[in-house]
Backbone as a ProteinNet text record, in pm:
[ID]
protein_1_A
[PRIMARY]
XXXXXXXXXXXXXXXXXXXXXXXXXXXXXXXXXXXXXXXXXXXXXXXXXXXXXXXXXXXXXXXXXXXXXXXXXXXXXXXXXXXXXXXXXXXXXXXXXXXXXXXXXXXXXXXXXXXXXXXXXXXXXXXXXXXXXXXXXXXXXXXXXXXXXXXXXXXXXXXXXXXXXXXXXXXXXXXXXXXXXXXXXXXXXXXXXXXXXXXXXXXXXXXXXXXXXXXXXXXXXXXXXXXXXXXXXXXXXXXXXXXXXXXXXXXXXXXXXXXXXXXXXXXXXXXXXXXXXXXXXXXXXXXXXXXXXXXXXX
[TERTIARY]
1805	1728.3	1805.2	1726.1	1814.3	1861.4	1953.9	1976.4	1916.1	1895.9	1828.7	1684.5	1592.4	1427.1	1411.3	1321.3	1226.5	1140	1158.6	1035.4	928.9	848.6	693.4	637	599.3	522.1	433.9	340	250.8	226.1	261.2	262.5	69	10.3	-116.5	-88.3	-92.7	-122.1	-225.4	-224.7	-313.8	-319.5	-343.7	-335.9	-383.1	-469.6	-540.3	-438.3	-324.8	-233.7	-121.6	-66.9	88.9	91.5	202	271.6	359	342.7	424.9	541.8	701.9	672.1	713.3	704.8	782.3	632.9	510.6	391.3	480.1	488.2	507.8	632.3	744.1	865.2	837.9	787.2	725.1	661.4	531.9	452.5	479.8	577	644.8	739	856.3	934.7	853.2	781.5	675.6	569.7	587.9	544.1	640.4	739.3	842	901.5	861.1	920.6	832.3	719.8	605.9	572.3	698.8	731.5	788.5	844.1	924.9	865.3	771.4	655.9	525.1	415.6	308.2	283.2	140.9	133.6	-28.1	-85.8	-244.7	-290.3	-346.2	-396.1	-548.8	-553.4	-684.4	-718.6	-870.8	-947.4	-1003.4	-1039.7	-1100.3	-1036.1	-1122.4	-1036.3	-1125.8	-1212.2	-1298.1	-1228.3	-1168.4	-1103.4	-985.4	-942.1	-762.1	-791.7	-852.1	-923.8	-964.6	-1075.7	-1051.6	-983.7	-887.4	-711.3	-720.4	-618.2	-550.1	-595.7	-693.6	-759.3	-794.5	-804.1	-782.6	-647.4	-550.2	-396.5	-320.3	-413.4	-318.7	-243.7	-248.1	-162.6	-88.9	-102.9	2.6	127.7	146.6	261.4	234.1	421.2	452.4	432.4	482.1	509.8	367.6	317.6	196.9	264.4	266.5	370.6	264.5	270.9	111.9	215.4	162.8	238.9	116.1	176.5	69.8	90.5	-9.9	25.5	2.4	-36.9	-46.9	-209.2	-296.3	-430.5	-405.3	-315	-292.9	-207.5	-144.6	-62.7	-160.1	-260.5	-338.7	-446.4	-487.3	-587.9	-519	-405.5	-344.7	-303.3	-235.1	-217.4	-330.1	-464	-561.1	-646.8	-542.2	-608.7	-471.1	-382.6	-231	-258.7	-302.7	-305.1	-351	-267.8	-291.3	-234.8	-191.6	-157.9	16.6	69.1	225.8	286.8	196.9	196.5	278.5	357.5	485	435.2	422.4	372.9	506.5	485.9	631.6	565.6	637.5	592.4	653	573.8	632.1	588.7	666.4	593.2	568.5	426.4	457.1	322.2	305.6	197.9	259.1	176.4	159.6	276.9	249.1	316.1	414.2	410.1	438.8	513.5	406.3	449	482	405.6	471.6	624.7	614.3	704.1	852.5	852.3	917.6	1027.5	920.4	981.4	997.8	951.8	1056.3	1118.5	1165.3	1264	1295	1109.7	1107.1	1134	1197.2	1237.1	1178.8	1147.9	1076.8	1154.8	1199.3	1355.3	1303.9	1259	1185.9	1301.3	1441	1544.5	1563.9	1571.4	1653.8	1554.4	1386.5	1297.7	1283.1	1317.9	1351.9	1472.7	1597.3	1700.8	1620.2	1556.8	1464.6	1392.6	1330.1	1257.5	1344.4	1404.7	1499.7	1535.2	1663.5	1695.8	1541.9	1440.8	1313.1	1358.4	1383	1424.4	1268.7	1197.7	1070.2	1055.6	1013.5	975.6	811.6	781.6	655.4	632.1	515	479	324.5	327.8	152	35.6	-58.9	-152.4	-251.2	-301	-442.5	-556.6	-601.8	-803.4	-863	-917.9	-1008.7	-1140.9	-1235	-1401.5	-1376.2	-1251.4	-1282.4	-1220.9	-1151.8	-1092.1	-909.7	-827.7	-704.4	-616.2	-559.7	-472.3	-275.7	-210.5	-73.2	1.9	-44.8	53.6	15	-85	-164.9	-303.8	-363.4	-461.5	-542.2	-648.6	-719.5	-807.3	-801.5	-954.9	-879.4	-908.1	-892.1	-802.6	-724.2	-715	-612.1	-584.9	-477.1	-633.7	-739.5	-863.5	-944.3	-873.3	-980.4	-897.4	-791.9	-723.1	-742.6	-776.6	-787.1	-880.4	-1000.6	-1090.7	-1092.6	-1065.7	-1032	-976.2	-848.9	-772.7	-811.2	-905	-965.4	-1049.3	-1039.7	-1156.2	-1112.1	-986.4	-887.3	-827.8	-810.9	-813.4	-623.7	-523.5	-414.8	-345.9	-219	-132.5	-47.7	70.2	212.8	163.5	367.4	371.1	277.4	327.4	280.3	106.7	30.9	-102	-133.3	-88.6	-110	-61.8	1.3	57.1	-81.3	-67.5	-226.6	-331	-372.6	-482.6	-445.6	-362.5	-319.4	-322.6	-283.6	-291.6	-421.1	-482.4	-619.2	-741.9	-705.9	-770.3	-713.2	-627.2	-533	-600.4	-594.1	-656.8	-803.9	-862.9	-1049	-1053.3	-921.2	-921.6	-993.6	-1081.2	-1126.4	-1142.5	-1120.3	-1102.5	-1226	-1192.1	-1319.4	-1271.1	-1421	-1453.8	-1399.9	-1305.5	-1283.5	-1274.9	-1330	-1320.2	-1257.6	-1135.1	-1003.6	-1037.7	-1124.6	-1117.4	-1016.9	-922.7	-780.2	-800.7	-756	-733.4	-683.7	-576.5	-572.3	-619.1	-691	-735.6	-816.2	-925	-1024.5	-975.9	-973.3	-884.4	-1037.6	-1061.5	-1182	-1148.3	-1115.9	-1102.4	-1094.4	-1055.3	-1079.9	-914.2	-938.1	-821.4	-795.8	-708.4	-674.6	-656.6	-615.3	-612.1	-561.5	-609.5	-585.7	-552.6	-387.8	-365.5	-340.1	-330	-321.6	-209.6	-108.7	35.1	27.2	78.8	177	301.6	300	443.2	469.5	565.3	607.9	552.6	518.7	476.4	371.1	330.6	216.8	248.6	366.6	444	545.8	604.1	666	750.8	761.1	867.2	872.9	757.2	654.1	595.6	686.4	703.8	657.8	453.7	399.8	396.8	454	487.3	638.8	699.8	873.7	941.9	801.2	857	797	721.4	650.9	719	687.5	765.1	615.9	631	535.6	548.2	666.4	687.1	706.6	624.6	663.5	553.8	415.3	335.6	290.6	296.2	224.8	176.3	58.1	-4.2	35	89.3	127.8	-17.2	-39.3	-120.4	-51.1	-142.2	-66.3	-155.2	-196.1	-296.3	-234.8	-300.3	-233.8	-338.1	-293.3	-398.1	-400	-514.3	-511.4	-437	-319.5	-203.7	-231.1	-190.6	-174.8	-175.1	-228	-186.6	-75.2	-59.8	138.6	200.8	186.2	350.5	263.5	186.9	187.4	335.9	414.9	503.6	620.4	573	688.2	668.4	515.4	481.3	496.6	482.8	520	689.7	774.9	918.6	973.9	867.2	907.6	880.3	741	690.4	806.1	850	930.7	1100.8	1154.5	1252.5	1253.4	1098.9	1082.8	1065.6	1089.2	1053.5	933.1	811.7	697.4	625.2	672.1	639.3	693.1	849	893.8	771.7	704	602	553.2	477.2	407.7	260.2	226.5	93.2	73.7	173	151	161.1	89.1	69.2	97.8	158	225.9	167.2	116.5	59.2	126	166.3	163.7	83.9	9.2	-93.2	-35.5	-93.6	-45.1	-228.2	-293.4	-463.8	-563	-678.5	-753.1	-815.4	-855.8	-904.1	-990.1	-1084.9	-1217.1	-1191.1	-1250.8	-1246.7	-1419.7	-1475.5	-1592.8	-1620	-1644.3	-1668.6	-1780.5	-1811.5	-1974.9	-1899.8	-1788.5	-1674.5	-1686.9	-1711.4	-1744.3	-1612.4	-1587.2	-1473.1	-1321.8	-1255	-1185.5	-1078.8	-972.7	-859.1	-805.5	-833	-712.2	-620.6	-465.9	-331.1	-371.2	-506.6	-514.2	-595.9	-672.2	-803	-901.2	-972.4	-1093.1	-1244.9	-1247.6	-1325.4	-1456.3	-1559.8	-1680.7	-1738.4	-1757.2	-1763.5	-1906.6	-1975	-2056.4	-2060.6	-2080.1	-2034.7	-1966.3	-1905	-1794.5	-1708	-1586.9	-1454.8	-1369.5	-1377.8	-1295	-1161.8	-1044.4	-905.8	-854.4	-773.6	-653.5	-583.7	-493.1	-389.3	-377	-333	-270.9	-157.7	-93.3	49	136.3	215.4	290.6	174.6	98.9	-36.1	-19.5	131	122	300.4	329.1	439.5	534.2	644.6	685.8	828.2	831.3	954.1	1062.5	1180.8	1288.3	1380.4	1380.1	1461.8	1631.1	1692.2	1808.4	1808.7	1719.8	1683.8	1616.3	1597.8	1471.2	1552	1460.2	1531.2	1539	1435.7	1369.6	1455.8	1389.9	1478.3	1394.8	1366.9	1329.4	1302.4
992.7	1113.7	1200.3	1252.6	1307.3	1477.2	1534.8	1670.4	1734.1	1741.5	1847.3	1866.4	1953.2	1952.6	1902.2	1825.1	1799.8	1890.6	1879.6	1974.9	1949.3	2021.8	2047.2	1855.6	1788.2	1646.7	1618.9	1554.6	1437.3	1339.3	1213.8	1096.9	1016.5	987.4	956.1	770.4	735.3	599.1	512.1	400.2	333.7	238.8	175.9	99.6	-6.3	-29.1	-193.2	-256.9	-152.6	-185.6	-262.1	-339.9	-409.3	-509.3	-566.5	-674.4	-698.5	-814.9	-818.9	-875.9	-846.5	-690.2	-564.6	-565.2	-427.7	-350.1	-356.5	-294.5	-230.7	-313.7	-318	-174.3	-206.4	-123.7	-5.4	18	162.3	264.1	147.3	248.9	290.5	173.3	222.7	387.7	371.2	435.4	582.4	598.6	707.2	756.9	660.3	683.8	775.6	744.7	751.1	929	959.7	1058.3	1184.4	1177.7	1230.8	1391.2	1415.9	1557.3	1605.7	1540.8	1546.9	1559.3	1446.5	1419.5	1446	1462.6	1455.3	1360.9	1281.6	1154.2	1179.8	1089.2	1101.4	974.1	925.4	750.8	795.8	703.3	713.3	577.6	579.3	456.8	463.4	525.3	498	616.8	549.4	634.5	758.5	804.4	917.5	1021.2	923.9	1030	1063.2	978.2	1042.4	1128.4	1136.6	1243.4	1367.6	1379.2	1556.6	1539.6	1475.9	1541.7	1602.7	1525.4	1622.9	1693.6	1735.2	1867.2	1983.3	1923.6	2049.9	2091.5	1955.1	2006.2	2022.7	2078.6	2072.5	2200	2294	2420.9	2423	2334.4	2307.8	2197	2109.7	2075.6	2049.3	1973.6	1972.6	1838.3	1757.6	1612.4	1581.7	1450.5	1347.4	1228.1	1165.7	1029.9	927.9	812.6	733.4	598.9	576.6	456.7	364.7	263.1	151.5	73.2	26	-86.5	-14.6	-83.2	-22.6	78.7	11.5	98.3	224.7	204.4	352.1	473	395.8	477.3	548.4	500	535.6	645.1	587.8	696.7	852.7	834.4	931	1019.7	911.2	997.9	1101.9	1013.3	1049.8	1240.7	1271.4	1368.7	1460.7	1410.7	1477.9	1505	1461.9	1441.1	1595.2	1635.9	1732.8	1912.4	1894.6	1978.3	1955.6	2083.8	2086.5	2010.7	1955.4	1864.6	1706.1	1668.8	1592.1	1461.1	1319.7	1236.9	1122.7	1047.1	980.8	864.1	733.4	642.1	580.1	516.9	470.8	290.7	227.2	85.6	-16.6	-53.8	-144.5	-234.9	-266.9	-348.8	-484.2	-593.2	-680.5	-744.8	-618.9	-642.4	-496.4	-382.7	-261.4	-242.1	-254	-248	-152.6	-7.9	122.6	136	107.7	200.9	82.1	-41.4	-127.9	-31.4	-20	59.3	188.7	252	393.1	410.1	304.4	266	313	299.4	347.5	203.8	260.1	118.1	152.3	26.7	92.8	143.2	236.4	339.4	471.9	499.8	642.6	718.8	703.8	773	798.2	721.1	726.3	831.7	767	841.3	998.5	1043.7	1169.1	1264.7	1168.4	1217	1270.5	1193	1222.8	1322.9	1333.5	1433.7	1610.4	1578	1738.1	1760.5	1630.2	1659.2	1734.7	1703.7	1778.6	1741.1	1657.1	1599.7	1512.8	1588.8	1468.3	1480.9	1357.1	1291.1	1340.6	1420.2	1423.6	1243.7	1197	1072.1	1078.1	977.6	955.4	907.1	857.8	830.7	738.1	666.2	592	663.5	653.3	659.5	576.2	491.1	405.9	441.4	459.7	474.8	561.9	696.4	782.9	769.4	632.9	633	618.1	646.5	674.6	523.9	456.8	364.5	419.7	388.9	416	271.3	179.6	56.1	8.6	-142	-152.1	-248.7	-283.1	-278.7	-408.3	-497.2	-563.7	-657.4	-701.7	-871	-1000.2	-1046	-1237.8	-1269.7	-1413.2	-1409.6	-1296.4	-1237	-1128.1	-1038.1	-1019.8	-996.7	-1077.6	-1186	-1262.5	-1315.2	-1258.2	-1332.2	-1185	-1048.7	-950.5	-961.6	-989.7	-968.2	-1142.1	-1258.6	-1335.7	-1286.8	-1261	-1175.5	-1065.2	-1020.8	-899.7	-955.7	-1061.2	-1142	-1222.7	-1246.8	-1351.4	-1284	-1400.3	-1340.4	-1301.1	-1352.4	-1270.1	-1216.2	-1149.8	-1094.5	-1163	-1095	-1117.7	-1203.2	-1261.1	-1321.5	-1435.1	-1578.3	-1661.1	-1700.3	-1610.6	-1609.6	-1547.3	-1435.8	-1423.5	-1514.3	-1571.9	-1699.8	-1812.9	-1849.9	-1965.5	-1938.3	-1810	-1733.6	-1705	-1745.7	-1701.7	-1844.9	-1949.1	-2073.1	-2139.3	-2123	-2154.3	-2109.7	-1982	-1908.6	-1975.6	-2015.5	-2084	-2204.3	-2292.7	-2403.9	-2418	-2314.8	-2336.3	-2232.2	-2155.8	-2031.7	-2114.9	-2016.7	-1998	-1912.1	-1914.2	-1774.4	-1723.4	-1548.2	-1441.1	-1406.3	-1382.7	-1328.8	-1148.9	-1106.6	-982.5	-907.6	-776.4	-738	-609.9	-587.4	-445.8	-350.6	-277.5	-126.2	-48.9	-85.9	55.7	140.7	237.9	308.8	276.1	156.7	139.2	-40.1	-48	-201.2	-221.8	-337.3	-408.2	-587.9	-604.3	-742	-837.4	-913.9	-998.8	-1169.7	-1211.3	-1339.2	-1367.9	-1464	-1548.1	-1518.4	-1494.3	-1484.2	-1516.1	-1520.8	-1570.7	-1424.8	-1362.3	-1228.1	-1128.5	-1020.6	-840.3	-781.5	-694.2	-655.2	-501.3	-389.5	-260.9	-194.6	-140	-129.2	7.4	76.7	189.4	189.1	145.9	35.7	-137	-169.1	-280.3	-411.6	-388.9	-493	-463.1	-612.7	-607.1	-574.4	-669.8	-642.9	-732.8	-721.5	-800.3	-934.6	-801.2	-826.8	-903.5	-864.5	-1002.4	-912.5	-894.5	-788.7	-901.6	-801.6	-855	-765.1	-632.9	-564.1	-518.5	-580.6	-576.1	-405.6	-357.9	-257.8	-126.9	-150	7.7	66.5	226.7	334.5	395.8	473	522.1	673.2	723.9	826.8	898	779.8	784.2	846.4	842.8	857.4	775.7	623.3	495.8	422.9	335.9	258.2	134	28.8	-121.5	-227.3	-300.3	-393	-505.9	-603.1	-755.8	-823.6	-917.4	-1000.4	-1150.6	-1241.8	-1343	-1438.8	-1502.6	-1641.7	-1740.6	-1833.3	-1948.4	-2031.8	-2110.3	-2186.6	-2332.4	-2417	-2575.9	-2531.3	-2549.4	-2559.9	-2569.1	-2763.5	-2772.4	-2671	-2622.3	-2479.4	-2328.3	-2375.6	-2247	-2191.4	-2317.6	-2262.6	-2166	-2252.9	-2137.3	-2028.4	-1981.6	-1879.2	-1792.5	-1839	-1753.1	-1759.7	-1834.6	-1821.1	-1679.4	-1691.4	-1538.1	-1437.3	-1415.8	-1330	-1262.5	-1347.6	-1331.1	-1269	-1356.5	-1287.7	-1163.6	-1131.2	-1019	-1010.7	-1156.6	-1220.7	-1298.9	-1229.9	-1301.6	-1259.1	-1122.2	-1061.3	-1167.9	-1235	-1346.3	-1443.6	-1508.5	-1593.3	-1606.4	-1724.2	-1715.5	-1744.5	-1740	-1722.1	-1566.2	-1489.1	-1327.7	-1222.1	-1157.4	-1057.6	-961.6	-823	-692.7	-605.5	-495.3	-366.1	-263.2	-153.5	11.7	108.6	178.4	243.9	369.6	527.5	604.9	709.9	629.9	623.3	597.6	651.1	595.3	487.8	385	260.4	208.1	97.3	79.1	-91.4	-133.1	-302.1	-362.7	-445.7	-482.4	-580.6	-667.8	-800.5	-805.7	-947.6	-964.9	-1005.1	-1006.3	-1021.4	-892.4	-879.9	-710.8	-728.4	-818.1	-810.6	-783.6	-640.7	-574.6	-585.3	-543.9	-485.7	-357.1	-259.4	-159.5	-128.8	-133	-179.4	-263.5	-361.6	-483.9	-476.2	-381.8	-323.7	-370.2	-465.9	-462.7	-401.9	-380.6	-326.6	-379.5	-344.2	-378.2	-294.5	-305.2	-205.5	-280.7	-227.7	-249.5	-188.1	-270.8	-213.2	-195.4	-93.1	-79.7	6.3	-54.8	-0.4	108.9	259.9	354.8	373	334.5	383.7	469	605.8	705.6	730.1	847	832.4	978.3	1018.2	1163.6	1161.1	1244.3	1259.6	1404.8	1329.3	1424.2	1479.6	1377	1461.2	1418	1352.3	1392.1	1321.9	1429.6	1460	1319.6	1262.8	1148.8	1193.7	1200.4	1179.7	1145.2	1184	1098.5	988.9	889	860.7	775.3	743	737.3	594.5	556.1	411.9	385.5	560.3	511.3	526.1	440.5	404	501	594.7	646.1	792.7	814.8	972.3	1056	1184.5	1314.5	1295.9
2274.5	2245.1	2146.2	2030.7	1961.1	1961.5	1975.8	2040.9	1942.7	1819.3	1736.1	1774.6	1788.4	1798.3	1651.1	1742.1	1552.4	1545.1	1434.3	1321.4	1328.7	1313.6	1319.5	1245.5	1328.9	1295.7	1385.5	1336.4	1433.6	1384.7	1496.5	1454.9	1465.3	1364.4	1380.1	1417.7	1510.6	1596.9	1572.6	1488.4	1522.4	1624.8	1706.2	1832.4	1802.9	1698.3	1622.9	1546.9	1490.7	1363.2	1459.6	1376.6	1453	1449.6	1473.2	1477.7	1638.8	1760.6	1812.9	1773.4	1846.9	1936.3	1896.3	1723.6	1706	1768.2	1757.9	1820.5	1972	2031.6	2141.2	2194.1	2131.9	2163.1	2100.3	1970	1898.9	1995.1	2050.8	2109.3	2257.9	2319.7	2463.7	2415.4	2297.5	2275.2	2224.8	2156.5	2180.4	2261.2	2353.1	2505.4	2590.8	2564	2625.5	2572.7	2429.9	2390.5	2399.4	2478	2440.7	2449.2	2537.7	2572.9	2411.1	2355.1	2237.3	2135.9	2108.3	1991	2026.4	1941.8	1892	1879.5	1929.7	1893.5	1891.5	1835.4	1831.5	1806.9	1927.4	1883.4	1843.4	1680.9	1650.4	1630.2	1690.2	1704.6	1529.5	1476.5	1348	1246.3	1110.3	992.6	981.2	1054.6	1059.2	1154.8	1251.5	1400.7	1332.6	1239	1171.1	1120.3	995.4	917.6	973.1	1089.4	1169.2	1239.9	1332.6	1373.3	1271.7	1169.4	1095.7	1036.9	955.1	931.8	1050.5	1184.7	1259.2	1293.8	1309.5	1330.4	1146.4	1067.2	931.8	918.8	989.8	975.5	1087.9	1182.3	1302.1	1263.6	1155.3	1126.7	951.6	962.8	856.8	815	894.6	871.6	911.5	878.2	913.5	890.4	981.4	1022.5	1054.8	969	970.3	1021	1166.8	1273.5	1226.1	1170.2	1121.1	1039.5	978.5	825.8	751.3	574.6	480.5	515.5	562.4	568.7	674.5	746.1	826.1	737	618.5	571.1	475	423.5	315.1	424.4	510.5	583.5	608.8	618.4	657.9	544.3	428.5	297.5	225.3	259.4	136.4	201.9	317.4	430	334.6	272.8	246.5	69.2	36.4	-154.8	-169.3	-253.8	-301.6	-227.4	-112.2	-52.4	-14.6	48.4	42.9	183.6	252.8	373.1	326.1	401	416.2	470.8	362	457.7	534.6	621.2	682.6	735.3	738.5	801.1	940.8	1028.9	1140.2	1085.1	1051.7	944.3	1132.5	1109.1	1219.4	1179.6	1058.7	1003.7	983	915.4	861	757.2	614.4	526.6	498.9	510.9	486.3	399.3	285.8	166.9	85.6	131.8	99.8	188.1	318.2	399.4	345.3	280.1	246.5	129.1	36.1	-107	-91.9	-17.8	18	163.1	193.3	290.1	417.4	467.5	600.9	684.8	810.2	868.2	1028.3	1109.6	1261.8	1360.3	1298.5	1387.8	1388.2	1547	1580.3	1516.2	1621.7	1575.5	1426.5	1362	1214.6	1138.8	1126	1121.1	1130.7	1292.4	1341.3	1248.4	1230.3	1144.3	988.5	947.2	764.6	780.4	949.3	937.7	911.2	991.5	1025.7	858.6	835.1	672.9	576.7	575.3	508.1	362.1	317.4	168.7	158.6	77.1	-13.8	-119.1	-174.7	-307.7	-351.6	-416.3	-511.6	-594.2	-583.3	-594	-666.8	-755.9	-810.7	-742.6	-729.4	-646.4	-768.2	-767.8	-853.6	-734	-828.7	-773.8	-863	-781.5	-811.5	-775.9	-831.7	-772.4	-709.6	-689.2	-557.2	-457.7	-514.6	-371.5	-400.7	-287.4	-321.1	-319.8	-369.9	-384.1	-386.6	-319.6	-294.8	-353.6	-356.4	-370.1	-428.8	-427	-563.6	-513.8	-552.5	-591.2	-673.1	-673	-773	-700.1	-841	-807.6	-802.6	-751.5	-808.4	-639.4	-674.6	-519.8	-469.7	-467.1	-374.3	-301	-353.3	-317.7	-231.4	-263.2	-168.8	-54.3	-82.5	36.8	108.5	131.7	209	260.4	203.8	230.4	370.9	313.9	429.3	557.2	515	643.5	708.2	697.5	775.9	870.8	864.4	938.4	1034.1	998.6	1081.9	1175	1262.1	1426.3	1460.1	1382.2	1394.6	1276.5	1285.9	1190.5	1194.4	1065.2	1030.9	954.5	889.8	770.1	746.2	868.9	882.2	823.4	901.1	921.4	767.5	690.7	592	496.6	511.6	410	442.4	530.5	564.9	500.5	505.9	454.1	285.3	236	98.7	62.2	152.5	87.8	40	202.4	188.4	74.3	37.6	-49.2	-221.2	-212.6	-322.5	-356.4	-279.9	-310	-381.3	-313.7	-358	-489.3	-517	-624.9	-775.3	-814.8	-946.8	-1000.1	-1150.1	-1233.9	-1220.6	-1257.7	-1249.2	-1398	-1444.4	-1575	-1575.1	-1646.4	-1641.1	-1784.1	-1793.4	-1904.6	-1894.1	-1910.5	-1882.9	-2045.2	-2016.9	-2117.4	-2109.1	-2213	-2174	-2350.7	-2283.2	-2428.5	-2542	-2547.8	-2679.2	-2726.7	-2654.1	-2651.6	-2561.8	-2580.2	-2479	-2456	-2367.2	-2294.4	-2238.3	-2244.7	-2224.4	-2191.3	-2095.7	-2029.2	-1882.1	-1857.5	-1713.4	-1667.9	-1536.1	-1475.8	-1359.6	-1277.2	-1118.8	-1087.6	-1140.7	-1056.3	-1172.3	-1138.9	-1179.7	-1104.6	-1097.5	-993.4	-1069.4	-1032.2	-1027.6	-957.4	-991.9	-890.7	-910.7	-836.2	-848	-792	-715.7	-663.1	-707.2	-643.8	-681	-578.6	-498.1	-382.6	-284.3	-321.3	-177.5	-74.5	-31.8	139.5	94.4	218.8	266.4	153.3	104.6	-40.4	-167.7	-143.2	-284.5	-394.7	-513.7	-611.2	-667.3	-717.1	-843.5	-941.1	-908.4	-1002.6	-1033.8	-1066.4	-1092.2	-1121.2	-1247.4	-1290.1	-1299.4	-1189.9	-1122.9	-1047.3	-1038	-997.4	-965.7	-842.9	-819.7	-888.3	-949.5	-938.1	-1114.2	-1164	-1356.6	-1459.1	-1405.2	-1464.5	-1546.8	-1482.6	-1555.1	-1437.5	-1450	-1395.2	-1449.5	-1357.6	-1440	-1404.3	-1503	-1482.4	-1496.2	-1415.1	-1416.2	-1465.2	-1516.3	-1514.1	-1511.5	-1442	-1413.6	-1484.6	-1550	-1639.2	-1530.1	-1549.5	-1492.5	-1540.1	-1430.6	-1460.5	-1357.3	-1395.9	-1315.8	-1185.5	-1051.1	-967.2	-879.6	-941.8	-932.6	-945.9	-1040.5	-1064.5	-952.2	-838.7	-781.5	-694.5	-650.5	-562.1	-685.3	-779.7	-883.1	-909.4	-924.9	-919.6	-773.3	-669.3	-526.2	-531.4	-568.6	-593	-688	-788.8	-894.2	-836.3	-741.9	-690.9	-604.2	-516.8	-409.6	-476.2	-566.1	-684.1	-775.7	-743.2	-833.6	-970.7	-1003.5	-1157.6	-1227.4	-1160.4	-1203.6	-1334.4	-1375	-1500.9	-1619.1	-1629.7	-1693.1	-1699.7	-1616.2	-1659	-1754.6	-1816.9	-1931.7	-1884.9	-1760.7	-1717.5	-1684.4	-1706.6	-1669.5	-1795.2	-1805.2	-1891.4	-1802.9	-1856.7	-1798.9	-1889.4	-1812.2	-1922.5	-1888.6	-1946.7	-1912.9	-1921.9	-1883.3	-1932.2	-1859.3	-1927.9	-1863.6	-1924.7	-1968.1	-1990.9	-1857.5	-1846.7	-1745.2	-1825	-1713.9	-1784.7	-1671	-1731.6	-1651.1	-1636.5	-1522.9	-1547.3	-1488.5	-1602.1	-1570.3	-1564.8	-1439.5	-1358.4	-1294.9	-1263.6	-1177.6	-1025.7	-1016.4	-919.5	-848.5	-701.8	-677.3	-559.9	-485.2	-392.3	-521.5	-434	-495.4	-345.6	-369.9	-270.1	-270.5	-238.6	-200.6	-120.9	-169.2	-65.9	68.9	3.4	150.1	192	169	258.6	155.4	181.7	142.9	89.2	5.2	-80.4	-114.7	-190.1	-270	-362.8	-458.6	-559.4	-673.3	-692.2	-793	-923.7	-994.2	-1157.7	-1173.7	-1282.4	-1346.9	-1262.5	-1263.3	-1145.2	-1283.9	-1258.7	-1320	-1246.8	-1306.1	-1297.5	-1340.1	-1269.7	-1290.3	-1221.7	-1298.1	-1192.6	-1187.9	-1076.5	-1017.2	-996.8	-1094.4	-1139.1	-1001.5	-937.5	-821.6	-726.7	-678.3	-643	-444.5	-407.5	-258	-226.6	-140.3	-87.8	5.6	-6.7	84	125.7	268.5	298.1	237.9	181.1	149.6	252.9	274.6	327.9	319.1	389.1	316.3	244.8	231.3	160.1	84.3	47.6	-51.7	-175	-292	-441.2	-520	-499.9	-612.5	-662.1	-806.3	-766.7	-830	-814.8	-845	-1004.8
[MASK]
++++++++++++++++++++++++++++++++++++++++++++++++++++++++++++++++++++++++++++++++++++++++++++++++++++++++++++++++++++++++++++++++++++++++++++++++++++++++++++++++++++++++++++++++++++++++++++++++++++++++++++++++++++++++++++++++++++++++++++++++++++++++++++++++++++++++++++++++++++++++++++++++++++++++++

């Protein structure tokens, strides 16, 4: 137990989100602290949303216990206001709480909180809607939209579901409108970053910063099959931009992408979008914990 009081937080719970057994020991250990903490288990992304707008002048911190989609439900209630967001990572891939170096330690957690050190960070909107990590079409899309459907989590099961989706993959017709150019071909995938990784440490964007005022694009060409494990080897190295099946963009422009392809991903979460998909970005537009692991700087 840690002798300092913590500071004004509530931890928003999802109880669907997790992985055994860090699921397991998280939610005993905030069981356990409860005199101590704030905790709020929400069954849906409607019940997170009024919590915290009725508890938004009752704290500081909003601590999103979950995967990447708990972290985003919780953020997109935080964008734009002087409210502090924090993660409790107990998802899948946790691919935000990965790159700003939240780890599943109530304690350590508790310590970042008191320190009150945060990072101002960018945000994409896509169609309206908020993106934190990244984002696109082709299979990294179709493998979410699979896995939302599939009956367990973790690495394993998302790898099956990434394979499977691999094998039957065919290019989507995409046409990327950016400000200083129009891009028109077939691709395996378009991905959209503001960070560097999906999860679980599989950097398809090497050289995003959430915190720069650029949006990176990836676009991945259709390549041999055979060379897919080389391509999941770079991914995993952080060197897939090197490819010569990968194109890398910077844009710091809003830009539009137009496909008959309507399954989209946001940080994993499954999407559908008709017509033309509008991209920007919101520059310092929501607040993150610092923690002592995180990369980034001011």
């Amino acid at each position: 137990m840690d002798s300092k009081p913590v500071k004004r937080s509530l931890f928003i719970l999802n109880p669907a989100a997790g992985i055994m057994p860090v699921k397991l020991i998280l939610t005993a250990e905030l069981r356990r602290r409860r005199n101590e903490l704030a905790t709020f288990k929400s069954l849906s992304i409607d019940e997170s949303g009024t919590r915290i707008r009725t508890a938004f002048d009752d704290y500081d911190f909003f601590v999103a216990a979950g995967g990447d989609g708990t972290v985003r439900t919780v953020a997109s209630q935080l964008v734009g206001t002087d409210k502090v967001l924090g993660v409790l990572p107990m998802g899948s891939g946790n691919g935000f709480a990965r790159e700003f170096g939240f780890k599943p330690n109530i304690p350590s957690l508790l310590r970042d909180i008191n320190k009150s050190e945060t990072l101002p960070i960018d945000v994409i909107v896509i169609n309206g809607l908020l993106c934190l990590n990244v984002a696109g079409i082709g299979l990294d899309s179709y493998v979410a939209h699979s896995f939302d459907k599939f009956g367990t989590r973790g690495f394993w099961s998302y790898a099956y579901v990434t394979f499977r989706n691999f094998i039957k993959l065919k290019p989507v017709h995409v046409k990327l409108n950016l400000d200083e150019e129009t891009i028109e071909e077939d691709l395996y995938a378009l991905t959209i970053a503001n960070t560097r990784q999906f999860g679980n440490n599989a950097y398809i964007a090497p050289g995003a910063k959430p915190n720069d005022g650029i949006v990176d694009i990836v676009l991945i060409r259709p390549f041999p099959k055979i060379k897919g494990l080389l391509l999941i080897l770079r991914l995993f190295r952080g060197t897939i931009n090197k490819s010569r099946y990968v194109r890398y963009i910077k844009t710091d422009k809003p830009f539009s992408i137009q496909t008959e392809e309507r399954r989209f991903h946001i940080d994993g979460e499954p999407v559908v979008f008709e017509g033309e998909v509008k991209v920007s970005l919101k520059r310092d537009a929501l607040s993150v914990l610092r923690t002592m692991k995180n990369r980034f700087v001011s």
